[in-house]
Structures are given as C-alpha cells and as structure tokens.
LOVO-102841 format. One record per residue (C-alpha): residue in one letter; residue number from 0; x, y, z. Coordinates in steps of 0.25 Angstrom, whole numbers, plus 5000, padded with zeros to 4 digits. Each point is the difference from the previous one (the first is absolute). Layout:
BEGIN
(kese a,NUM,(X,Y,Z))
...
END
This chain:
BEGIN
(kese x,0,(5509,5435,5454))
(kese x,1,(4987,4996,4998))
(kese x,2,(5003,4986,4999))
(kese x,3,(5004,5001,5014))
(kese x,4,(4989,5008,5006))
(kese x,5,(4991,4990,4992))
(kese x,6,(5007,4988,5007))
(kese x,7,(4997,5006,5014))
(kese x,8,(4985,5001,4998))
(kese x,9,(4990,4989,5000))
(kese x,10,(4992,4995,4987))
(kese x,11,(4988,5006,5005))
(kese x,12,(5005,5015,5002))
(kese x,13,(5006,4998,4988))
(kese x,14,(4987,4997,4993))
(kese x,15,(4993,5012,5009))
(kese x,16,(5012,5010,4995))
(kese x,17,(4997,4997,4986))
(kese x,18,(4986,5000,5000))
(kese x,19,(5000,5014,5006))
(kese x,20,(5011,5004,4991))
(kese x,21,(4989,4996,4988))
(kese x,22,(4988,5005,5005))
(kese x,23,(5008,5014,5001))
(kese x,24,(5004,4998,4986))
(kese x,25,(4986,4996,4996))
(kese x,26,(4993,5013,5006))
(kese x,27,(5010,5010,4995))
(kese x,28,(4998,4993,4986))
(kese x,29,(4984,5002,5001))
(kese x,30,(5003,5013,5005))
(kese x,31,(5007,5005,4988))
(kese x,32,(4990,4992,4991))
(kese x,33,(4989,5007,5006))
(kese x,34,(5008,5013,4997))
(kese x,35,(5003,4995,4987))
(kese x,36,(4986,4995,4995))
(kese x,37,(4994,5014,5004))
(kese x,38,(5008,5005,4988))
(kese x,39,(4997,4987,4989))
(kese x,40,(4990,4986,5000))
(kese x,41,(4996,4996,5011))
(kese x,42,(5001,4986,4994))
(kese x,43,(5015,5000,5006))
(kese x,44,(4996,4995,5015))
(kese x,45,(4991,4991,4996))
(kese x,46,(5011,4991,4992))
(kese x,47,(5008,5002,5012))
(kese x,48,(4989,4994,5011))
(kese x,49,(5000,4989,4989))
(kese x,50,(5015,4998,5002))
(kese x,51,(5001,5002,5015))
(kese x,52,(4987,4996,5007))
(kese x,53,(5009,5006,5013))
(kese x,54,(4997,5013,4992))
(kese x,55,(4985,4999,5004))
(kese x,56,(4999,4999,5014))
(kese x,57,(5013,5014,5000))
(kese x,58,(4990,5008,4989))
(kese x,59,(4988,4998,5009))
(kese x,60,(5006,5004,5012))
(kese x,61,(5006,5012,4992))
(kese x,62,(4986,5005,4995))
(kese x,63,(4992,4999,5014))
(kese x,64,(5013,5008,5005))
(kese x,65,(4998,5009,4991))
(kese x,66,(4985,5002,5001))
(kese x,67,(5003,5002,5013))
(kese x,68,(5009,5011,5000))
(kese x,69,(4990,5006,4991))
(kese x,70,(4988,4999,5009))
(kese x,71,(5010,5005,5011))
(kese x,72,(5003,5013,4992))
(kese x,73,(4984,5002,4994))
(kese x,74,(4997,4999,5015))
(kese x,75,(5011,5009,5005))
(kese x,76,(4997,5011,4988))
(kese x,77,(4984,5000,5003))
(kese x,78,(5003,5001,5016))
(kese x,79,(5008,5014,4996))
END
C-alpha cells in the first residue's frame, strides 16, 4: 500500500514527508537523552551531535524552549 501511495506523490513531497518524519524522530530522541543524561554523563549528547550535526540545530531550539517556559513560569509565580 505504500508503494502506491508513494507512486501518486512527487519526488519533492516525498523528500518533504521524510525529512519531517526524521526531524520528528530526531526531537523525540534528544528529548529522551535530555531525560536520560539528567540521570547519567552528560558526555552522551555530545557524541550524538558528533554523529548527527541535524542534532544541533533540534538541541538548540529545544533548550531556548525550555528556557523560555522557565522564564514564563518564574514570571507567572513572582506575578502571584
């Protein structure tokens, strides 16, 4: 079945649709070893950004959201 939806779509959507599918599976697996590296060595994202430079631009993105959320909530607790 995927052979035939594949075959109805041009190459560009198919390069789109799988360059979402892997960002997606990028950010959930720097979620998890953000998770993760708060329990063990912190050297374990590091060797992953050396593997997958994509990882960088995710991890950077995921930290300034992060930060943001914290600011957001430190704002909302000193407003109370």
């Amino acid at each position: 079945m995927n052979a035939i939806v594949f075959g109805e779509r041009d190459e560009g959507e198919i390069r789109r649709l799988l360059l979402a599918r892997k960002v997606v599976a990028y950010s959930d697996t720097v979620s998890a070893m953000l998770i993760f590296s708060s329990f063990t060595d912190d050297n374990m994202i590091l060797q992953a950004i050396a593997v997958h430079d994509t990882f960088i631009i995710i991890l950077s993105q995921y930290i300034v959201f992060i930060n943001a959320c914290h600011t957001l909530h430190a704002a909302h607790l000193v407003a109370r």
